[in-house]
C-alpha positions as CSV (number, residue, x, y, z in Angstrom):
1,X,4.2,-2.8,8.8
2,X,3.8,-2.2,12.4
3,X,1.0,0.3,11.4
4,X,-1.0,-2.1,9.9
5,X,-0.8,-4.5,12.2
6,X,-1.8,-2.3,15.2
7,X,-4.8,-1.0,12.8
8,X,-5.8,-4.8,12.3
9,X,-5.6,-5.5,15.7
10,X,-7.6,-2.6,16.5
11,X,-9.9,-3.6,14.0
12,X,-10.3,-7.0,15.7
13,X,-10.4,-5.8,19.4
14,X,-13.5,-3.7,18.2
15,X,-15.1,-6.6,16.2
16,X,-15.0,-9.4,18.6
17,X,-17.4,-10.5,20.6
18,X,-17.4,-10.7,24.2
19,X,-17.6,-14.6,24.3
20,X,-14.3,-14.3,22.2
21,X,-13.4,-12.1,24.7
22,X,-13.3,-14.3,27.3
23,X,-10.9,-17.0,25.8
24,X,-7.1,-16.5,25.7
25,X,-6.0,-16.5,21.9
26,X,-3.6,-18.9,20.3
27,X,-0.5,-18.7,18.0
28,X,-1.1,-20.4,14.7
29,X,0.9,-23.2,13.9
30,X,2.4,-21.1,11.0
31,X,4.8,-19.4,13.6
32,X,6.6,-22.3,14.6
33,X,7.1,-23.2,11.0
34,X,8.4,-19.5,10.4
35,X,10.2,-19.5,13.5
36,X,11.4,-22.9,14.5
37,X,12.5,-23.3,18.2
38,X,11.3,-20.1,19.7
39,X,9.8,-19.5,22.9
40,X,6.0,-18.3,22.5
41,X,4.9,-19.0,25.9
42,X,5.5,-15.6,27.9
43,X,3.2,-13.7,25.3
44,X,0.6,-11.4,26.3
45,X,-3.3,-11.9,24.0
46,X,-2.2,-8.6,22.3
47,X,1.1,-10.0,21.0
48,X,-0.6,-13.7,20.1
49,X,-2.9,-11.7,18.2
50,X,-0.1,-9.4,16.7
51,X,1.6,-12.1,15.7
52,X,-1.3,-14.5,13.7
53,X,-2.3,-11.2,12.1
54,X,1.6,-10.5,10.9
55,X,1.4,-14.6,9.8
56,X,-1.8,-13.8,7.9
57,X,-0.5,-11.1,6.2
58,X,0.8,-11.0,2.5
59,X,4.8,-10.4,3.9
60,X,7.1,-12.3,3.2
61,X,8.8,-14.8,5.8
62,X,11.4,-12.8,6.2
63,X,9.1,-10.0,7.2
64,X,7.3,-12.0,9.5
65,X,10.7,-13.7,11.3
66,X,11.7,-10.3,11.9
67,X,8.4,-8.9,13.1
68,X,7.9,-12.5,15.7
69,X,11.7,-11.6,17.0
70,X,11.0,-8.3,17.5
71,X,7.8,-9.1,19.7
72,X,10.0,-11.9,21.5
73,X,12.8,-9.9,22.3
């Protein structure tokens, strides 16, 4: 899983534009629902976007509770 989500991220780094570039990204909402109480705040833009591409995936919550702990711990 980790595989795909570096590949995805990859894939996004390379499509964005610059403008995009420029602003820092944002956890979904979703992750607070699939997480509830944890502490997003110290996250670098590569782990934010890690993390809404792991929500956006077709895993299951558990998948994605254990990939958000993993990038939190």
């Amino acid at each position: 899983m980790k595989t795909l989500i570096a590949s995805a991220l990859v894939a996004t780094a390379a499509l964005t534009g610059t403008a995009q570039a420029m602003t820092a990204p944002k956890i979904d909402s979703d992750a607070k629902y699939i997480l509830p109480g944890a502490d997003f705040s110290g996250l670098t833009a590569a782990e934010v976007l890690a993390i809404n591409n792991a929500l956006n995936s077709g895993g299951s919550n558990g998948e994605k509770q254990a990939f958000i702990r993993a990038l939190l711990n």
